[in-house]
N, C-alpha and C positions, 0 to 999 in steps of 0.2 A: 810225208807228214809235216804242219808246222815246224818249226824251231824256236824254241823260248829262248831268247838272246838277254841274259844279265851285261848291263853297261853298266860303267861306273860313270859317275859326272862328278867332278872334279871331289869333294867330302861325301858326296853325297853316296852312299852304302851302293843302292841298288834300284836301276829302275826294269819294269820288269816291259821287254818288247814281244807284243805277239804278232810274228809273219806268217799270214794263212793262206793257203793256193785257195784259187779264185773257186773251185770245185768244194772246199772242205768248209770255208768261212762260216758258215752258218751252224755247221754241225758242232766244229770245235769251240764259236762263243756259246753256246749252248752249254757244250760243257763244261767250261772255264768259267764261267759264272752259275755251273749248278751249287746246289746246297755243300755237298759232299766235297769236303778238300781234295785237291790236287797234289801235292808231295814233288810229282816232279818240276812244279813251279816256283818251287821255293830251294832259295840258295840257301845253304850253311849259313846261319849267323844275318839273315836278311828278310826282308819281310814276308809276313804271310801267305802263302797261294791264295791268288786271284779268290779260289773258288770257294774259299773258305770264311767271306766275309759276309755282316748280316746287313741285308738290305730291305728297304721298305717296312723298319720300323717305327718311320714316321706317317702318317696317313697323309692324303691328300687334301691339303686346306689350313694346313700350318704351313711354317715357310723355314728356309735356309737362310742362316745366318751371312749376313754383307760386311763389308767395310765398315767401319762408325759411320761417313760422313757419309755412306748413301740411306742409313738406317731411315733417317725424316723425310726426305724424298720419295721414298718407295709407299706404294698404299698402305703393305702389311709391316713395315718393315724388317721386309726377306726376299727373297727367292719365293714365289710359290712353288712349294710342292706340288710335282703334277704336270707342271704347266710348262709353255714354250716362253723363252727371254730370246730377243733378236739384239742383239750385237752389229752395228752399223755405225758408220763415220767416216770423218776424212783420216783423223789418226788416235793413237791410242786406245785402238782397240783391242789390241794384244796385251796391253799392260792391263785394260781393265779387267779380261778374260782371266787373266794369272790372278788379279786380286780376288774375283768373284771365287774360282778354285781354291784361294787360301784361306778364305774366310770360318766356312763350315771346321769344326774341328772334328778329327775322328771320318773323316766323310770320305769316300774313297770316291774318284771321280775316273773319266775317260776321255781318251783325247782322240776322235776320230776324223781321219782323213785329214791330218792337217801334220803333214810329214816335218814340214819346216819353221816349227816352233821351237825356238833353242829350252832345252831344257834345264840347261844352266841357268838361265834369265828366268822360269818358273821358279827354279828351289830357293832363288836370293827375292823373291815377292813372297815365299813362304809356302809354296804347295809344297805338299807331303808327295814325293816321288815314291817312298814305300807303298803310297794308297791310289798310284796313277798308274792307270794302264793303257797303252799307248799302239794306236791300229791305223800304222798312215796310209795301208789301202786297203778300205773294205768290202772290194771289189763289187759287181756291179750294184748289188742291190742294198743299198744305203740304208734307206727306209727298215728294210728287215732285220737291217743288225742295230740299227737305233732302237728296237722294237725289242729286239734279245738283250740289248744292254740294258734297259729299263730294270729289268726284272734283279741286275746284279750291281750296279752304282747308285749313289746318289744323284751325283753329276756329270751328264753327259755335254761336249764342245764336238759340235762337227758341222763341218760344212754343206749348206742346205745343198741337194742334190738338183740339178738342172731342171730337171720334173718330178713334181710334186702332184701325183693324182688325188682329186679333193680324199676318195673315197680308203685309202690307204692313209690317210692324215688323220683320217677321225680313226682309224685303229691303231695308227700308232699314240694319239690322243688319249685314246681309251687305257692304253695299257699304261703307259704315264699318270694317268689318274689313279690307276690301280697303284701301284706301284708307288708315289713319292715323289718319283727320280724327277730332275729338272732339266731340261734340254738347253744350253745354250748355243743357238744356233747362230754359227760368224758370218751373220747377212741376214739378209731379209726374208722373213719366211711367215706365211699368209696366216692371218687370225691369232699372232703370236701375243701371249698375256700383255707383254709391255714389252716396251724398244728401248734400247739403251742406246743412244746418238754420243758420241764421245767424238773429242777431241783437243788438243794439246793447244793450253794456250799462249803459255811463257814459259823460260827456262832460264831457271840460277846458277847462282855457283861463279860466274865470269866478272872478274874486274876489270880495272884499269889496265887492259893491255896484259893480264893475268887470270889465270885460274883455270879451271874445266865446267861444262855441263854436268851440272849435280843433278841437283832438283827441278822437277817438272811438275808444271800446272796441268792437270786434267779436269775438263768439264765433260757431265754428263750429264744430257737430257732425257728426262724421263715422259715416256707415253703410252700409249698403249690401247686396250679396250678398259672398257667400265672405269673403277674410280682412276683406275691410270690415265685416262685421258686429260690430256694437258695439268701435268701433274707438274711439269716446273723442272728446276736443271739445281746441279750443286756444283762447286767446287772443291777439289782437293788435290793436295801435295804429294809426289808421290818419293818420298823423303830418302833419298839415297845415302849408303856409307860402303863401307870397299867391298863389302858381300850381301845386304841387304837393301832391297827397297819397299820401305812403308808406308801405305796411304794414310796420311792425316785430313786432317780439315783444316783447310784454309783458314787460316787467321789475317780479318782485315788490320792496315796498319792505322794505328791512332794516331790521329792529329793535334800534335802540341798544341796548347797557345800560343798565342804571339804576345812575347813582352816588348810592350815599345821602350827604350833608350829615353830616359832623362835628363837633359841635357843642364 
């Protein structure tokens, strides 16, 4: 049988890991995201079993709330509900993945097949670890549990799988449309709503022969199908302090006047 493993990360109460032998995987997300709570998923004093959360009470064709400074960027500005988001770049695409997650409030998300994302570095970008449930291998068939998880998250992260059959895509399609849920997939994955191109462009905080790496520049290019096509790129900060990091919007700096010297 699985084993529900409660970790603690560093304040953070509880996050909840489900390990599935390759034979049960399918049966037990079935379960663990049915209507009916779980009890033995839940710790003392820690957050609610998986199976007891209400999902797809948003319809397909509203959208999941983002960061401010990707709000004007984005066509609707959100996330569609429904829909696939592809996640691609040279860097910072981790950081933008945890900001996309911490955005929605209330939204319980999932994080599959992507065993080595520090979870630490999620809860100081502000995802809810109480509302993350976390599947770093979900054995061979990807597709199928992307397709079970729709029906129990808002927000699904997983790694597009090597093969992608057209005809398996339009069903897992389908059921995302039923359903709400938004797929963020960390790569490239065919027909996807919009692409988000990120990458890091400067980094503060370094003086004169002093200081550390604070703050980082992240750009994101936005594209996609329909009006996301060639929809334009933004900038933002993603503003660090000794346990949080926050994406702002970039502020350009103003340029003084020059007062000439009269002599």
């Amino acid at each position: 049988m699985p084993v529900p493993k409660c970790c603690g990360v560093g304040s953070i109460r509880c996050n909840i890991e489900l390990v599935f032998d390759r034979q049960q995987v399918l049966a037990e997300l079935r379960r663990t995201v049915g209507i009916e709570p779980l009890p033995a998923f839940a710790a003392p004093g820690g957050p609610a079993p998986v199976g007891s959360m209400s999902v797809g009470t948003a319809a397909a064709g509203s959208v999941l709330a983002v960061p401010a400074p990707l709000v004007d960027v984005l066509p609707r500005g959100g996330l569609p509900r429904g829909g696939v988001v592809s996640l691609v770049g040279d860097g910072g695409s981790t950081s933008l993945l945890f900001a996309l997650l911490a955005a929605p409030s209330n939204a319980w998300s999932a994080l599959v097949g992507l065993p080595d994302l520090a979870l630490l570095a999620a809860a100081e970008q502000g995802v809810d670890l109480d509302r993350l449930v976390v599947i770093p291998d979900p054995g061979p068939d990807v597709l199928q549990v992307l397709s079970v998880l729709a029906d129990g998250v808002d927000i699904i992260a997983a790694v597009p799988p090597k093969v992608l059959p057209p005809a398996r895509l339009r069903v897992l399609g389908a059921r995302l449309r039923q359903s709400g849920a938004v797929l963020l997939a960390a790569g490239p994955w065919p027909g996807a709503e919009l692409v988000l191109r990120s990458r890091i462009e400067n980094w503060t905080g370094i003086g004169r022969g002093h200081g550390r790496l604070r703050d980082r520049e992240l750009v994101v290019e936005v594209s996609g199908r329909g009006a996301a096509r060639g929809r334009g790129s933004v900038a933002m900060l993603l503003r660090s302090t000794r346990s949080t990091v926050t994406p702002v919007p970039r502020i350009e700096p103003v340029a003084l006047p020059l007062v000439a010297e009269v002599g």
